[in-house]
N, C-alpha and C positions, 0 to 999 in steps of 0.2 A: 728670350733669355732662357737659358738654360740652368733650373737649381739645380741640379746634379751639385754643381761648384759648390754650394752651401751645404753638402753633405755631411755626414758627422764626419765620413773618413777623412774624405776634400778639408774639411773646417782643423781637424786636429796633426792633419801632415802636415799643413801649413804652421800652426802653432809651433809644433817640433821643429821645420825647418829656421821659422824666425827667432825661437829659442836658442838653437844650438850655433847657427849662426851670430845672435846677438856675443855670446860668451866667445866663440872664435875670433871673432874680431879682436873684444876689449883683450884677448890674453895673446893673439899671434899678430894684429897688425893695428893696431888703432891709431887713427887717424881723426883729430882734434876739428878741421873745418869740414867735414863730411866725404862721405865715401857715394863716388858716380855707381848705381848701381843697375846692370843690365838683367831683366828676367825675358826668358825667352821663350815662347811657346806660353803667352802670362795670362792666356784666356783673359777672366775679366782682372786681375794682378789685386787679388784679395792678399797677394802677397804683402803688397805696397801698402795696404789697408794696414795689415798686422802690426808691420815694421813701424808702421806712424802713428800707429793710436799706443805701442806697450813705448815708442820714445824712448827707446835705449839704444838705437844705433843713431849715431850723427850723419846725418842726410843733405849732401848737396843736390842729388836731382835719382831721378828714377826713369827708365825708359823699359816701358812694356812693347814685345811684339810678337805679334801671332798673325798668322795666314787665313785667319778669319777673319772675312771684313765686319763681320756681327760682332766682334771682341770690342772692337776700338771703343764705340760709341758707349758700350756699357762701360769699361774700364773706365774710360774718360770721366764718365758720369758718377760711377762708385767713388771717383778719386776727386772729386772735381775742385775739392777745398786746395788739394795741392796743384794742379793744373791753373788753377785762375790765380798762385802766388807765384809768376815767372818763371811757370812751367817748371817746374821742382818735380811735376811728374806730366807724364806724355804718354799713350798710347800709340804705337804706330801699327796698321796694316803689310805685314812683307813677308818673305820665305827666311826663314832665320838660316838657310845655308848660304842666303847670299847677304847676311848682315856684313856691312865693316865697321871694324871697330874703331872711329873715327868723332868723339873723342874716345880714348881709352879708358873702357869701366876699369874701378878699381874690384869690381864683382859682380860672377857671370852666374844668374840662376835659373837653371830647367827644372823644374818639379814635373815637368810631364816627360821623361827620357825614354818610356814604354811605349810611345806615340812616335819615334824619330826612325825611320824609314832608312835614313844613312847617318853617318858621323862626320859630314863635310861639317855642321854646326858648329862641333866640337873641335875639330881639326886648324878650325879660323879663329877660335879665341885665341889670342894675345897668348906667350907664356909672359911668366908670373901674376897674372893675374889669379884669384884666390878667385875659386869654382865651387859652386851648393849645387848637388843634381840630387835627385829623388827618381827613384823608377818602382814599381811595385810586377808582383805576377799576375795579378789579378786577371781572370781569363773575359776579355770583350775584345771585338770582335774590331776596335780601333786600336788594340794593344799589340803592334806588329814587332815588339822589343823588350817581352817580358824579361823581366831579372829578378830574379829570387834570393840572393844577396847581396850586402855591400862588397865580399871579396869579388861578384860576378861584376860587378856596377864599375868599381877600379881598375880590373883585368879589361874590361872594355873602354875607358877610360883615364888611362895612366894618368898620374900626379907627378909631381917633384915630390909633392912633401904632403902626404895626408895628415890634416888636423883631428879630422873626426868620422868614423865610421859606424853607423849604426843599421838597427832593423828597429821598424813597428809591426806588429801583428796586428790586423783586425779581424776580429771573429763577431758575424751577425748569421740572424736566422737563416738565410739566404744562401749567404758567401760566404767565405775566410781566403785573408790572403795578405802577404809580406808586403809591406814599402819600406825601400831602403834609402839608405841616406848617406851621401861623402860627401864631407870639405875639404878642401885642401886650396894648393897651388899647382896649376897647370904650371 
């Protein structure tokens, strides 16, 4: 297992993402018997964690996928309370350029967009569908798609219709560096 994931940075993008997303929802699309939602690249999808323990998004199912066969078994595991209630969440092993979106998420999220090598990913989500990415600049040596802000994150990613655009700075002993943030609809 890798804590990296459990880092302060890792721990409080995620917060902000499920934060900002909880409010986009309730105010641009809300949806009473729950929202299908797709994370892509979800390592172990501490996403899914966030979203189900603060229980303010209405949840019919969650599907994690990353290209790590090492992700599955931990996601699965962190998530497992929702897994063993009719699969409400799911880990899968695959390349998320060859996902289909079969059923259609009602929302597509990449927190790792600094990691993505091409934009076939992006290019296959569904339009109207309502898209959460996060990318940061942070300089390592697996970050082959730094972006330094939300206008760079959107120019790389057209919307229809952006809800929400932000930046987090983190500043440590070590490092300092931007993650940005856009919701909208593809």
């Amino acid at each position: 297992m890798d804590f990296d994931a459990f880092s302060t940075a890792q721990m409080q993008s995620k917060i902000w993402l499920v934060d900002r997303l909880e409010r986009t929802l309730e105010e641009h699309r809300p949806i009473e018997d729950g929202y299908r939602i797709w994370i892509l690249a979800g390592w172990y999808a501490l996403a899914n964690l966030l979203i189900r323990l603060r229980n303010k998004i209405s949840v019919l199912e969650v599907r994690s996928f990353d290209q790590d066969p090492t992700c599955e078994a931990i996601a699965d595991s962190i998530n497992n309370l929702w897994v063993y209630r009719a699969w409400e969440f799911k880990a899968q092993t695959l390349d998320i350029n060859l996902l289909e979106y079969k059923p259609k998420p009602d929302v597509v999220i990449n927190s790792s967009v600094e990691h993505m090598r091409s934009n076939e990913w992006f290019k296959n989500i569904p339009k109207g569908t309502i898209v959460c990415l996060q990318a940061s600049d942070m300089p390592d040596e697996d970050h082959v798609n730094s972006i330094s802000s939300s206008r760079n994150l959107i120019e790389q990613y057209p919307l229809e219709e952006v809800f929400y655009e932000g930046t987090k700075r983190f500043e440590f002993e070590d490092k300092a560096f931007n993650r940005v943030m856009i919701i909208g609809v593809k």
